[in-house]
N, C-alpha and C positions, 0 to 999 in steps of 0.2 A: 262335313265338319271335321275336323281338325277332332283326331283319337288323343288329344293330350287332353284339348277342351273339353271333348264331351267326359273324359274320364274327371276334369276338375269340376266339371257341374254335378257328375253322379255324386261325388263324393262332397257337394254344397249339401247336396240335397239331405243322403247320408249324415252329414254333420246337423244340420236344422231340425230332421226329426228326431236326432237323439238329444238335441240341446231342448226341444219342446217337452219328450214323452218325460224326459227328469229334470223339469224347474217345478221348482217350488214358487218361485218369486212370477207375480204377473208379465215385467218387465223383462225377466230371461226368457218368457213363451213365448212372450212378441217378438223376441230379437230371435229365436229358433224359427217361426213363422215367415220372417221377412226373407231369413235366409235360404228357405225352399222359396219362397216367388220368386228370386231372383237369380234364384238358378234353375229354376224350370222354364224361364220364359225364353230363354237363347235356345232352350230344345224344341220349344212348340214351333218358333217361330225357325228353327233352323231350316227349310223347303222353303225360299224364299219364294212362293205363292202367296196372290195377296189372300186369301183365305186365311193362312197360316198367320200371316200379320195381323188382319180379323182379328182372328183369336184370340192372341197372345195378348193385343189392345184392349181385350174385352176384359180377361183374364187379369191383367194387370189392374184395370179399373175396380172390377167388383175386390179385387184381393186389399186394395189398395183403402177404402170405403168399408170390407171389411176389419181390416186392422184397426180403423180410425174408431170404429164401433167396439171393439177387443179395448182398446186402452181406455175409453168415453165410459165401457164399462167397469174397466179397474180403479178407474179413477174417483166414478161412485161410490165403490166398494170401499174405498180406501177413504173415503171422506166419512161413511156411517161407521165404520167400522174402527178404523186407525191403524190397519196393517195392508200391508201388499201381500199376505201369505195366499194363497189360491186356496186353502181349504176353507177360509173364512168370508165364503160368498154368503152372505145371508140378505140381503138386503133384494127385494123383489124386482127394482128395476134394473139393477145390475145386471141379476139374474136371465132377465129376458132379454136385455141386451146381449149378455154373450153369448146367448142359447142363437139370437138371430144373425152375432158374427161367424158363429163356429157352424151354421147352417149354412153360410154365405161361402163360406171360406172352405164345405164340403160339398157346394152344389148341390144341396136336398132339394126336395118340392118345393117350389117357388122361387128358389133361389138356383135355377140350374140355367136359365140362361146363358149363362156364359162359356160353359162347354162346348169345346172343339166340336166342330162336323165331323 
C-alpha cells in the first residue's frame, strides 16, 4: 500500500474517533462512526487474500446494519423526547437499541462474528 494512503486512512480514522468521542449531537457520532469504517476497510482488506476481503465484506456489513440501528435509535429518541442531544436518552427502546448498535459496532458477545481471522 501506498505510505501516502495508509498515512490518509490513519489519519480518517484519527479524525472519526475524535469527531465521535466530542459530539454532542446524535448525527455528528454517526458521521465520526462512518468515518472510521471507511477508513479502516482499505487497511483490512489491503493483502489482497480472499480472506482479507471476507472480512472487510463482513465488517462492512455488520457496521453498515450497525449504523442503521445507531440512527433507528436516535430517531426514537428524538421523537419521545424532541431533542437530538445525546445525553437525553430516556426512552427504553432507544436505549436498547443503541446499547445493541454500539455492541455490534464493538464486536462484544454475540455480536463478534465479524472479526477478522
Amino acid at each position: 500500500m501506498n505510505p501516502y494512503a495508509k498515512l490518509t486512512f490513519l489519519m480518517s480514522l484519527m479524525l472519526g474517533t475524535t469527531i465521535t468521542a466530542s459530539s454532542n449531537h446524535w448525527v455528528s457520532a454517526w458521521a465520526g462512526l462512518e468515518i472510521n469504517t471507511l477508513a479502516i476497510i482499505p487497511l483490512i482488506s489491503k493483502s489482497h487474500h480472499p480472506r482479507a476481503i471476507e472480512a472487510a465484506i463482513k465488517y462492512f456489513l455488520v457496521q453498515a446494519a450497525a449504523s442503521t440501528l445507531l440512527l433507528f435509535s436516535s430517531m426514537i429518541n428524538a421523537w419521545h423526547t424532541g431533542q437530538w442531544d445525546i445525553t437525553q436518552l430516556n426512552h427504553p427502546t432507544s436505549s436498547l437499541l443503541l446499547t445493541t448498535a454500539i455492541a455490534m459496532k464493538l464486536g462484544l458477545v454475540r455480536f463478534h462474528f465479524w472479526f477478522p481471522e
